[in-house]
TIDREN-905713 format. One line per field, with one value per residue (C-alpha): residue number from 1; residue in one letter; x, y, z. Coordinates in steps of 0.5 Angstrom, whole numbers. Example, Ala and Ser with C-alpha at 12.3 -4.5 7.8 and 13.67 -1.06 7.14 Angstrom:
TIDREN-905713
num	[1, 2]
residu	[A, S]
X	[25, 27]
Y	[-9, -2]
Z	[16, 14]
end
This chain:
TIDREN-905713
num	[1, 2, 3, 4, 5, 6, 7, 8, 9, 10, 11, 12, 13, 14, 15, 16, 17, 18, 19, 20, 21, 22, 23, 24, 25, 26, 27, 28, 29, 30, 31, 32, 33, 34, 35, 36, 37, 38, 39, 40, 41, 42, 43, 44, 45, 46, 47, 48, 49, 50, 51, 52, 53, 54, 55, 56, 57, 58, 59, 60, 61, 62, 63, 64, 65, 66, 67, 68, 69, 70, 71, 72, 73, 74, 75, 76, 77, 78, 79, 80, 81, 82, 83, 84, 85, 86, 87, 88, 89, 90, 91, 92, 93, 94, 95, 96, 97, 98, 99, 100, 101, 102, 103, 104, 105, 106, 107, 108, 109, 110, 111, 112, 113, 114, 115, 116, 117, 118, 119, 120, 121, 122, 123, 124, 125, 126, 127, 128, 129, 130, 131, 132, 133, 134, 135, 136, 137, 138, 139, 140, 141, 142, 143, 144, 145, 146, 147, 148, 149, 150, 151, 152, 153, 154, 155, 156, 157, 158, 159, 160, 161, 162, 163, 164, 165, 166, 167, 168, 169, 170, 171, 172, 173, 174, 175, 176, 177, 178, 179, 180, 181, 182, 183, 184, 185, 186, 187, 188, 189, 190, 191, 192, 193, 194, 195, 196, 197, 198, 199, 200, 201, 202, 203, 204, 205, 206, 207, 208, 209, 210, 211, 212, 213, 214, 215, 216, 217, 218, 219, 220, 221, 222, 223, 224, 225, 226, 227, 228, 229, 230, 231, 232, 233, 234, 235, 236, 237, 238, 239, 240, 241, 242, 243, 244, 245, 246, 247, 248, 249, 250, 251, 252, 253, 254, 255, 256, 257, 258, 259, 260, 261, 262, 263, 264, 265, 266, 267, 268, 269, 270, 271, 272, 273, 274, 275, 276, 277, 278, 279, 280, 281, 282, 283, 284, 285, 286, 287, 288, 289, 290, 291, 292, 293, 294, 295, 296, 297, 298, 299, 300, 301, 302, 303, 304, 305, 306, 307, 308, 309, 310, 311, 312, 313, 314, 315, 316, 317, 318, 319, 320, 321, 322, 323, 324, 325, 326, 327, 328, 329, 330, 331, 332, 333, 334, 335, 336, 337, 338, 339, 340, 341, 342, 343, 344, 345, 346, 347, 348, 349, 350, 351, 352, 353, 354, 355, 356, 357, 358, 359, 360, 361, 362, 363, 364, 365, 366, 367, 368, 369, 370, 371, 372, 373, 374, 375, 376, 377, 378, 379, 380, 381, 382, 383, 384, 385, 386, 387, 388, 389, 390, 391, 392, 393, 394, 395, 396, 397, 398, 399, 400, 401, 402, 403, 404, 405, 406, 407, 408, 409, 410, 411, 412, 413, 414, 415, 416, 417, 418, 419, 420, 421, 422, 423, 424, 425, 426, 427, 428, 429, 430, 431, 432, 433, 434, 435, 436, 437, 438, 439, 440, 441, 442, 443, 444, 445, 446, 447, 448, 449, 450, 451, 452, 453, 454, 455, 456, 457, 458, 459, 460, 461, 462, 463, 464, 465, 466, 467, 468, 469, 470, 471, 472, 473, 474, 475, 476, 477, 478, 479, 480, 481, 482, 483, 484, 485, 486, 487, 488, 489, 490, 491, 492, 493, 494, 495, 496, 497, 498, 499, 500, 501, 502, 503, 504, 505, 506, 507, 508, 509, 510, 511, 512, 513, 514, 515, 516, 517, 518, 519, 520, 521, 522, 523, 524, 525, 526, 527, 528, 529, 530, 531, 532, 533, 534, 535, 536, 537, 538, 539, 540, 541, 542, 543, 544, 545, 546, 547, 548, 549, 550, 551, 552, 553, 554, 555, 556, 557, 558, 559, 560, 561, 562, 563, 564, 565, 566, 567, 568, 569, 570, 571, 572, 573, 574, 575, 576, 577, 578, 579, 580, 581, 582, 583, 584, 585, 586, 587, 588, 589, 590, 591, 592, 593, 594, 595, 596, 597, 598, 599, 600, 601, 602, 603, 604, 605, 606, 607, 608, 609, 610, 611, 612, 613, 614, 615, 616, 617, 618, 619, 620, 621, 622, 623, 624, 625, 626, 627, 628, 629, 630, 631, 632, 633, 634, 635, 636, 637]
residu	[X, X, X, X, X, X, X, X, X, X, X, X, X, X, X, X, X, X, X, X, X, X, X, X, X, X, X, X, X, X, X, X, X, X, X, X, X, X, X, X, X, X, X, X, X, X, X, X, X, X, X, X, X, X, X, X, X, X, X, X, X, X, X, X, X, X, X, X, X, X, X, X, X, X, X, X, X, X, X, X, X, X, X, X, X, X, X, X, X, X, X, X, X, X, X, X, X, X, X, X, X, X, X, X, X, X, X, X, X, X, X, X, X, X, X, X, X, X, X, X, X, X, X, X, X, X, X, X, X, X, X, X, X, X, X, X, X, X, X, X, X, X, X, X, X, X, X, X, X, X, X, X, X, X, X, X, X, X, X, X, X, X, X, X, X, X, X, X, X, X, X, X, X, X, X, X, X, X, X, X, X, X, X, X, X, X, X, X, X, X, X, X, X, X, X, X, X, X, X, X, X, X, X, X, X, X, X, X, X, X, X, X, X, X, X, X, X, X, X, X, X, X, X, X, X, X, X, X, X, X, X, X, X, X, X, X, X, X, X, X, X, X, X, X, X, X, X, X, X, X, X, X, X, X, X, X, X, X, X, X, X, X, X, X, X, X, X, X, X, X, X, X, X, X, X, X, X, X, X, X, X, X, X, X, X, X, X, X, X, X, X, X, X, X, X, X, X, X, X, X, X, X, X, X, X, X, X, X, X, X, X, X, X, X, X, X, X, X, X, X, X, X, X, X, X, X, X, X, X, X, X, X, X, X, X, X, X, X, X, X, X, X, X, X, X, X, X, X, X, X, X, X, X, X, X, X, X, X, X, X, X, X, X, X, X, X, X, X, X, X, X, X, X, X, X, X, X, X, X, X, X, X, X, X, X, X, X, X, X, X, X, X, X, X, X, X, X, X, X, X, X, X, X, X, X, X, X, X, X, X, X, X, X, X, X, X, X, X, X, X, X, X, X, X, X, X, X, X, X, X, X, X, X, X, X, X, X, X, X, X, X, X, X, X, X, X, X, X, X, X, X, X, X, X, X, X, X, X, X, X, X, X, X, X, X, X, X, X, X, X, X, X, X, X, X, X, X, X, X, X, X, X, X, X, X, X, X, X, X, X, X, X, X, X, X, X, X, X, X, X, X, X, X, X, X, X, X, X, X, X, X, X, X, X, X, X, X, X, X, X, X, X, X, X, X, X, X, X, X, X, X, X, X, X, X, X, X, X, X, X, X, X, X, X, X, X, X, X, X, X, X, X, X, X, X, X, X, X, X, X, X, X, X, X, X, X, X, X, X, X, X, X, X, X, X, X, X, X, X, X, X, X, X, X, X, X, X, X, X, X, X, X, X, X, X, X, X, X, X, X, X, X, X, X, X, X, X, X, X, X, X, X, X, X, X, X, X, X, X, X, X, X, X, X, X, X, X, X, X, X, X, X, X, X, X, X, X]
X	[0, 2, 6, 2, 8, 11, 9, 2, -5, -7, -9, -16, -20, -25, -28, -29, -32, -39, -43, -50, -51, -57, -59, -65, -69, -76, -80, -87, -87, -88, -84, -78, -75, -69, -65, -58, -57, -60, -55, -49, -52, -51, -44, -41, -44, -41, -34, -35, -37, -31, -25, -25, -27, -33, -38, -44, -48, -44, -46, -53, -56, -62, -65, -71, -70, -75, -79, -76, -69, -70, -66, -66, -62, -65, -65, -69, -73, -69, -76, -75, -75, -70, -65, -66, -66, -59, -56, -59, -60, -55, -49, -47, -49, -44, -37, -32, -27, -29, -36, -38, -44, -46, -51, -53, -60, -62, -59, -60, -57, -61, -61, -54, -51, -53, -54, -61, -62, -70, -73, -76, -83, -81, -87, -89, -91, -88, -81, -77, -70, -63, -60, -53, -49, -52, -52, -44, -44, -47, -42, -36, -40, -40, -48, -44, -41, -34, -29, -32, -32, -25, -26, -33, -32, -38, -39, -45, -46, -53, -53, -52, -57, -62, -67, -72, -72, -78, -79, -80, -84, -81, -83, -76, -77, -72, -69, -63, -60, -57, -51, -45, -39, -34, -29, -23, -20, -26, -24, -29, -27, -33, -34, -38, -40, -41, -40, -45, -50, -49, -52, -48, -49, -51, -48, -55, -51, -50, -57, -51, -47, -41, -39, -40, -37, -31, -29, -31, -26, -21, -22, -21, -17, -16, -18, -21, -14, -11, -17, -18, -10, -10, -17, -15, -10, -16, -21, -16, -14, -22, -22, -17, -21, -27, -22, -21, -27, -30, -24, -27, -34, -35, -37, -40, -40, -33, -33, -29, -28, -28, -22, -23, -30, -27, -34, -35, -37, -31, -28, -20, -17, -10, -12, -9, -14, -10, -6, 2, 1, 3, 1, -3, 4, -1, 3, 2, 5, 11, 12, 16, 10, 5, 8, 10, 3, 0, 5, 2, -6, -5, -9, -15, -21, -26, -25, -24, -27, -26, -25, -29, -26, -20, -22, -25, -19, -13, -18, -17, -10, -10, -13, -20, -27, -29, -33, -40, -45, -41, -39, -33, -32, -30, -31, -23, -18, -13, -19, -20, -12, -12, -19, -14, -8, -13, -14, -11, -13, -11, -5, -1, 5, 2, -1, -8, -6, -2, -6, -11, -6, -3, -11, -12, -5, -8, -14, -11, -12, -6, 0, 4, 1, 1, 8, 9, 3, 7, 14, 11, 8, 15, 19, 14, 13, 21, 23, 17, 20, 12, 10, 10, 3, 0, -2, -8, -15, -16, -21, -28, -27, -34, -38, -39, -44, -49, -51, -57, -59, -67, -67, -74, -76, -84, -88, -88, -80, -72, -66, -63, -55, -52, -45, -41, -38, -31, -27, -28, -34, -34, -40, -43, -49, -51, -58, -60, -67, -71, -76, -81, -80, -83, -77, -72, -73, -72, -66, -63, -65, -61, -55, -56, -55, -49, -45, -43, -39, -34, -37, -44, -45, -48, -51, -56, -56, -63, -61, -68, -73, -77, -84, -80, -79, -85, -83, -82, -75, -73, -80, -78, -79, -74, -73, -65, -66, -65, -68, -71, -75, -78, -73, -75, -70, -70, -68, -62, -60, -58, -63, -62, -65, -61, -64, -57, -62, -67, -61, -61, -61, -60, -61, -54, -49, -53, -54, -45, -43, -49, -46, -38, -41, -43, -36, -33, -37, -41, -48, -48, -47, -53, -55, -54, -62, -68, -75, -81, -88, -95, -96, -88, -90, -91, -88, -83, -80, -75, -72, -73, -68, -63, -61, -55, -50, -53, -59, -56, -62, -69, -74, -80, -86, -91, -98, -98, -101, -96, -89, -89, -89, -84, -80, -79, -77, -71, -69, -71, -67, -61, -61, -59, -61, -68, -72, -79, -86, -89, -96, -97, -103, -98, -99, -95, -89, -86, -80, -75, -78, -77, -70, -68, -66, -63, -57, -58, -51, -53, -47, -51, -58, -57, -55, -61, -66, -65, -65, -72, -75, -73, -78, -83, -83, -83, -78, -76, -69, -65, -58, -54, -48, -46, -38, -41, -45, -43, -42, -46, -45, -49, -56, -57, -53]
Y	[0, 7, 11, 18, 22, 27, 35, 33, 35, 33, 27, 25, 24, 20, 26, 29, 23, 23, 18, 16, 9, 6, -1, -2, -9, -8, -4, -1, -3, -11, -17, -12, -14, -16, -20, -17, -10, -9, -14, -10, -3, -6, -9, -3, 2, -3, -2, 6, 5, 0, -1, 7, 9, 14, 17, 14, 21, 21, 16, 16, 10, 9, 1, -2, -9, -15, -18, -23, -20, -15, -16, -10, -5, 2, 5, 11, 7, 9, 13, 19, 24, 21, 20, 27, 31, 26, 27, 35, 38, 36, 33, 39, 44, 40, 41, 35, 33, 26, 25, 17, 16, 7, 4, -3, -4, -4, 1, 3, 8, 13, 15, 20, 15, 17, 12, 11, 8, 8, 8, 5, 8, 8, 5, 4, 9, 14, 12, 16, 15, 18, 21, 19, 22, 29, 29, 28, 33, 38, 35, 38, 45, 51, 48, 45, 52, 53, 48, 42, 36, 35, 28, 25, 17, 13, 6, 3, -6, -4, -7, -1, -3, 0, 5, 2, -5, -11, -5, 1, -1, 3, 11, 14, 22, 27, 29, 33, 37, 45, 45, 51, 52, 47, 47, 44, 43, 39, 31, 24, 17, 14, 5, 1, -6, -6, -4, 0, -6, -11, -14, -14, -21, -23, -29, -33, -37, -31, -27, -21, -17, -20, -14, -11, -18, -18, -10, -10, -17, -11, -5, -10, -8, -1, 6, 12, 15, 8, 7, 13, 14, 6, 7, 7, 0, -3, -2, -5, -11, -12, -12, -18, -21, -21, -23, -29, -31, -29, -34, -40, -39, -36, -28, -25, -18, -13, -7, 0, 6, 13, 19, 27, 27, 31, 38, 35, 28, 25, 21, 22, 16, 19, 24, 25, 22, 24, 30, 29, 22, 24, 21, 15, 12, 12, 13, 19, 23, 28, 34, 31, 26, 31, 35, 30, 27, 34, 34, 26, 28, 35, 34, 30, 35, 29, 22, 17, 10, 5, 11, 9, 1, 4, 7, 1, -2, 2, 1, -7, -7, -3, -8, -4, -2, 3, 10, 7, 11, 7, 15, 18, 24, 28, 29, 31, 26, 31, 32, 24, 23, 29, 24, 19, 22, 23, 16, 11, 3, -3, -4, 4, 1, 3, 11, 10, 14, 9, 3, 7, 10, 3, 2, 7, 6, -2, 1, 6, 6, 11, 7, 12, 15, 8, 7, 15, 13, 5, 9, 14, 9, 5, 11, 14, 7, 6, 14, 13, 6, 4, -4, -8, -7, -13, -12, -10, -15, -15, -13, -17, -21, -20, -26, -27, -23, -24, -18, -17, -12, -10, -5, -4, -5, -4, -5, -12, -15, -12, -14, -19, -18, -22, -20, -24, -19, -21, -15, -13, -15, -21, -21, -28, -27, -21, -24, -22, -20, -17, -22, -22, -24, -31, -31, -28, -33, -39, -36, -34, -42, -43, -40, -42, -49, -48, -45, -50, -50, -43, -40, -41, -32, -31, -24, -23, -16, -14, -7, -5, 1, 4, 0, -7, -4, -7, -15, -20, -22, -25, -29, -33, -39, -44, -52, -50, -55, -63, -66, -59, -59, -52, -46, -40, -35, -30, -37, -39, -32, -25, -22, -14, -9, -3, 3, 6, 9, 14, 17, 23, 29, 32, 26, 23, 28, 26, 18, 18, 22, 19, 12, 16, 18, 10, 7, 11, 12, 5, 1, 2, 10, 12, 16, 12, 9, 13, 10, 12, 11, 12, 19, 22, 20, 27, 31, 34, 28, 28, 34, 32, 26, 30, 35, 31, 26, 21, 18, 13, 7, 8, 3, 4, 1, 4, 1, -3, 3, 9, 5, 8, 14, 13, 9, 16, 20, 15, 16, 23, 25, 21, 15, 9, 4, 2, -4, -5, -10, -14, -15, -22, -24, -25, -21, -15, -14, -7, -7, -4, -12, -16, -12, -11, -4, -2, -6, -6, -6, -4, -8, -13, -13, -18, -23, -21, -21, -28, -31, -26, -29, -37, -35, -32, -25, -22, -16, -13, -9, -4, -4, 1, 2, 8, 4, -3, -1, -5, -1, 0, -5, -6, -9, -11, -13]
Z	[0, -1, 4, 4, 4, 9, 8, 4, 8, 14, 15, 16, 22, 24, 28, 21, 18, 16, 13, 9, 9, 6, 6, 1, 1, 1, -5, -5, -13, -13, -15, -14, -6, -6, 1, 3, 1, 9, 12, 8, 9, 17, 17, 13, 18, 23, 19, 20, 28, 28, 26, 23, 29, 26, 32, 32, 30, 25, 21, 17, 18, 12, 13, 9, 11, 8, 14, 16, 15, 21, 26, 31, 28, 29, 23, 19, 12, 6, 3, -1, 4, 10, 4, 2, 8, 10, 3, 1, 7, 13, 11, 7, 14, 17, 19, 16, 11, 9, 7, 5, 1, 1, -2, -3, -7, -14, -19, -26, -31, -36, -42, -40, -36, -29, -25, -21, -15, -12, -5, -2, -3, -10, -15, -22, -24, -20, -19, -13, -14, -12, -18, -15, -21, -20, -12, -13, -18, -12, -8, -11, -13, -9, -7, -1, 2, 5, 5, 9, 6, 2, -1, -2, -3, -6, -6, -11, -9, -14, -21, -27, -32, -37, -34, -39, -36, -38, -43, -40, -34, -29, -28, -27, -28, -29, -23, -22, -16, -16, -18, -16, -19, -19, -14, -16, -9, -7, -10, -11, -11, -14, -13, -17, -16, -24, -30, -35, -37, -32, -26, -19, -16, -9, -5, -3, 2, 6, 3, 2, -4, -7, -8, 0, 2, -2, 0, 7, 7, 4, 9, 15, 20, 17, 20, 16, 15, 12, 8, 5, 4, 0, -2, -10, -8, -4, -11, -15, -9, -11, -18, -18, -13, -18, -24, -20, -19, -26, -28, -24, -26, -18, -21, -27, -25, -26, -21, -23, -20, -23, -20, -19, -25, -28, -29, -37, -33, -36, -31, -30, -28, -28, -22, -16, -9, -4, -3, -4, -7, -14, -21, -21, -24, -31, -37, -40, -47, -46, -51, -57, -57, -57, -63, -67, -66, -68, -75, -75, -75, -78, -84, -82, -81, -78, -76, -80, -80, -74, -70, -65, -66, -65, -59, -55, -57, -53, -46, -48, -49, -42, -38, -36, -38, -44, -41, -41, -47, -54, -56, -57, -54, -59, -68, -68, -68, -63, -58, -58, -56, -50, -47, -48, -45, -39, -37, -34, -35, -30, -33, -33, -37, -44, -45, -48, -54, -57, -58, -62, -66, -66, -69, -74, -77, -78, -82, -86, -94, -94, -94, -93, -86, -83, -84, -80, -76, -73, -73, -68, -64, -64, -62, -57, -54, -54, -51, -45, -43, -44, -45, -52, -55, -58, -66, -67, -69, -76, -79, -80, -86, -90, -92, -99, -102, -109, -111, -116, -119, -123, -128, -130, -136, -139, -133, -130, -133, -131, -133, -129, -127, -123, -118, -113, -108, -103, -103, -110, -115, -120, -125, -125, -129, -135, -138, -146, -145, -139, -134, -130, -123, -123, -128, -124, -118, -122, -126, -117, -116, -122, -119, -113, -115, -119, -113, -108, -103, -102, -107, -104, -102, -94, -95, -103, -103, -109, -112, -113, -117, -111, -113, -111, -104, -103, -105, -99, -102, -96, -96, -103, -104, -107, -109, -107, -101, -100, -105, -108, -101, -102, -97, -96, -98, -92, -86, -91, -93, -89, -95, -96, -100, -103, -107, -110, -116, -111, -108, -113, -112, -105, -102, -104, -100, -93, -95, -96, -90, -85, -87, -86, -80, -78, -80, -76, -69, -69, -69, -62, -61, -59, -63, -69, -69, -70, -68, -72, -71, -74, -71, -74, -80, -83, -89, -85, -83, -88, -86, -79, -81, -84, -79, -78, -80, -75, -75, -80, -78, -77, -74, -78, -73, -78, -79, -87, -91, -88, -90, -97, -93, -88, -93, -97, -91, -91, -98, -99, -91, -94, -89, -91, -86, -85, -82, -82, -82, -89, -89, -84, -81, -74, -68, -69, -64, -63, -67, -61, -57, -63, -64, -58, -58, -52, -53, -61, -65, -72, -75, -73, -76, -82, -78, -72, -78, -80, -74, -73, -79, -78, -72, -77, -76, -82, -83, -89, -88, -92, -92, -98, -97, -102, -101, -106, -111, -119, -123, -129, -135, -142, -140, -148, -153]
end
């Protein structure tokens, strides 16, 4: 553990520790108790009352326990109004350096990624809860007055999953508290049981937390002053143990811990917890690397594709948990490298700004960028002493893909041509006169047939006129099975649809740069996908879909005779991605259930509608990548 060195600030007290600490197991919304979260509660306050030494007026005890878990403690219940008066109108009057918050319960994130934490008085309908990222920003401002309160360090044992849980049946409002102006001297040590998206865990030997049991065996024995002084070393002591446990098959969860929250909400990993102790030992860029890389990414006015990927990658390398939200935090390649330099992952032997420079080097068209990219990693890495990185993941092999274009001829024949795509395309088929489509199906069979093995493609991509939007493709029925058994096309095939010919005029710039804007931020940004219902579908929806680069995916949930509107707001906004319902006598399913929308990958919509249509559910899905279209040959000879 790290000796706080000579000189520093004056050591934290016991007599100016004060404490909330909440125990939630029993909830006013049904099916919702939990066993444990009290027990937990109890045994951290006796940690502070204990060992710490911390009086016991100052420690707010807040216990919701479930009947038969009552086991005489008196406490105050966890409902909105103790918490509150605790947290909001006492604590911060009182005169003290250290502030604990604890609470054991149920937690869930918001659409911002604040983590929620219900009452117990909490319902249905009108969930009442603690935004604890929001109290912890009043925290560090000038709302808590005068110099009280130095450090805040809090600990979360509740899982951190999507407020809209079971599809949205809890009524979180938005709740926010008053925020002042910074104050810098004023720093947070914040520690979850869990990471974005996942549940935390409970020993059902003991009815207690994994997470509580495992921290409370870690500050054992310590006093206020050591655990404070150590309590960076004690939340990676925790991570290990989980590690271990994960790897047996004993825990699922991976608790992080987040330093001096910077005011824009970005946690600085790298930043000092205690006064005097210095950096974190992160390893960070000096100013050679600094205005070498500058020269580096001098030319690029936006991020290139696999920005994001890129971006992931360096926290995998360093051992730790990307932010939570699937976003970069900046369009510019400079800003992107600054936010990088300023965290620091479980491994501090690599500064995060090599990897994804590593990355982007790997994917580069330029080959002449890439050679000065690598060499500035190597060089940079070798002057800083930093540990060797691995070679970055290739990328994804695409399956092969039959591409066929209709070119409409008359009123109910097309010409037929016919191309496999890996990497690049070869035309298979150029057919001498036009058919209809009961011609085109067989001529398809045909082919299908004749491509056995490696040949055979994965994805059939219908390069179609506007009218033929409305042909269920993916429904087609073909003898290709054993024995000409009939299969149809969808449950064999990742079908797509593509309208390169509609994307005209003022619609093709939005179509290329919104698809640009998905290389290089992701499916699973959260901006990436646009929900469309009966009452948006208006003549300004177009215009609405365009303002910017994303939305790139809309999920048209339309009844039948309004998807020929939305499908042009699609094409007229420029989007290039878009799934929606065909006519089935089947009971309809909202698209977001059917999707599964809250934790979509737009990345993964070919394969997910496959699976979707095995199971009978008819979607159909465009999916024009302005980077893969054929060029246009002879359609006559």
């Amino acid at each position: 553990m790290t000796e706080a060195p000579a000189g520093c600030e004056p050591p934290i007290t016991p007599e100016r520790t004060f404490a909330l600490v909440v125990g939630i197991e029993s909830y006013e919304i049904g099916g919702f108790d939990l066993s444990g979260p009290a027990r937990d509660a109890t045994r951290f306050a006796d940690w502070l009352t204990g060992t710490a030494g911390v009086p016991q007026a100052n420690v707010r005890l807040l216990l919701s326990p479930l009947a038969r878990n009552a086991n005489g403690v008196t406490a105050d219940p966890a409902t909105q109004k103790c918490v509150e008066d605790a947290l909001l109108k006492d604590l911060p009057q009182r005169d003290g350096d250290l502030l604990w918050i604890y609470w054991a319960g149920h937690g869930f994130l918001d659409r911002a990624h604040q983590l929620l934490l219900p009452y117990s008085d909490a319902t249905a309908a009108h969930t009442t809860h603690l935004n604890l990222t929001s109290a912890l920003r009043m925290w560090q401002s000038t709302t808590v007055g005068g110099a009280r309160f130095r450090r805040v360090a809090a600990i979360a044992d509740a899982c951190r999953i999507d407020s809209r849980w079971k599809g949205g049946c809890l009524g979180f409002g938005a709740v926010e508290y008053p925020v002042g102006q910074p104050v810098t001297a004023r720093r947070q040590f914040v520690l979850y049981a869990a990471r974005p998206g996942e549940a935390a865990g409970n020993r059902a030997e003991l009815e207690a937390g994994q997470f509580t049991d495992t921290l409370l065996k870690r500050l054992d024995r310590l006093t206020v002053a050591e655990a404070v002084r150590d309590l960076v070393d004690i939340a990676r002591a925790v991570q290990g143990d989980f590690a271990t446990m994960k790897a047996d098959g004993r825990a699922w969860q991976e608790p992080t811990f987040e330093i001096a929250t910077g005011w824009d909400e970005a946690p600085l990993y790298g930043g000092g917890w205690t006064d005097g102790s210095g950096a974190s030992g992160a390893r960070v860029l000096d100013q050679l690397a600094w205005t070498e890389l500058g020269e580096l990414l001098r030319n690029f006015t936006k991020a290139p594709p696999y920005t994001y990927e890129a971006y992931r990658w360096a926290f995998e390398v360093a051992g730790s948990a990307p932010p939570a939200g699937h976003r970069l935090p900046s369009a510019q390649l400079t800003e992107i490298a600054r936010d990088l330099n300023n965290r620091q992952g479980a491994s501090s032997g690599v500064p995060l700004v090599l990897p994804f420079v590593q990355h982007l080097a790997s994917r580069s068209p330029r080959s002449d960028w890439a050679e000065s990219a690598t060499a500035w990693v190597e060089r940079t890495r070798a002057r800083l002493n930093a540990d060797p990185l691995p070679p970055p993941p290739r990328a994804a092999t695409e399956p092969p893909a039959l591409h066929i274009r209709l070119t409409p001829e008359g009123e109910d024949e097309y010409w037929l041509q016919l191309w496999l795509y890996q990497d690049a395309f070869e035309n298979v088929g150029d057919y001498d006169r036009p058919m209809d489509l009961a011609a085109v199906r067989t001529t398809l069979c045909h082919h299908l047939l004749a491509r056995p093995g490696s040949a055979m493609p994965q994805r059939i991509e219908f390069h179609v006129p506007y009218e033929l939007l409305e042909e269920p493709f993916e429904s087609w029925e073909l003898p290709v099975g054993r024995r000409n058994r009939i299969t149809s096309l969808g449950c064999r095939y990742e079908v797509v649809l593509r309208c390169p010919d509609e994307r005209q005029g003022l619609a093709e710039e939005p179509w290329r740069t919104k698809w640009q804007w998905y290389e290089t931020h992701g499916g699973r940004h959260p901006e990436a996908v646009h929900e469309v219902c009966d009452t948006d579908v208006s003549g300004e929806l177009a215009d609405v879909l365009q303002l910017g680069e994303p939305p790139v995916c809309v999920l048209a949930d339309v009844t039948e005779h309004l998807v020929p509107d939305a499908l042009d707001a699609v094409l007229d906004s420029g989007i290039p991605i878009a799934v929606w319902r065909r006519p089935s006598p089947a009971t309809t399913e909202p698209l977001r259930n059917a999707l599964e929308a809250d934790s979509l990958d737009v990345a993964e919509l070919p394969k997910k509608l496959k699976h979707l249509r095995v199971r009978r559910r008819p979607l159909a899905l465009l999916w024009d990548n302005p980077g893969q279209v054929p060029a246009r040959r002879s359609l006559s000879s």
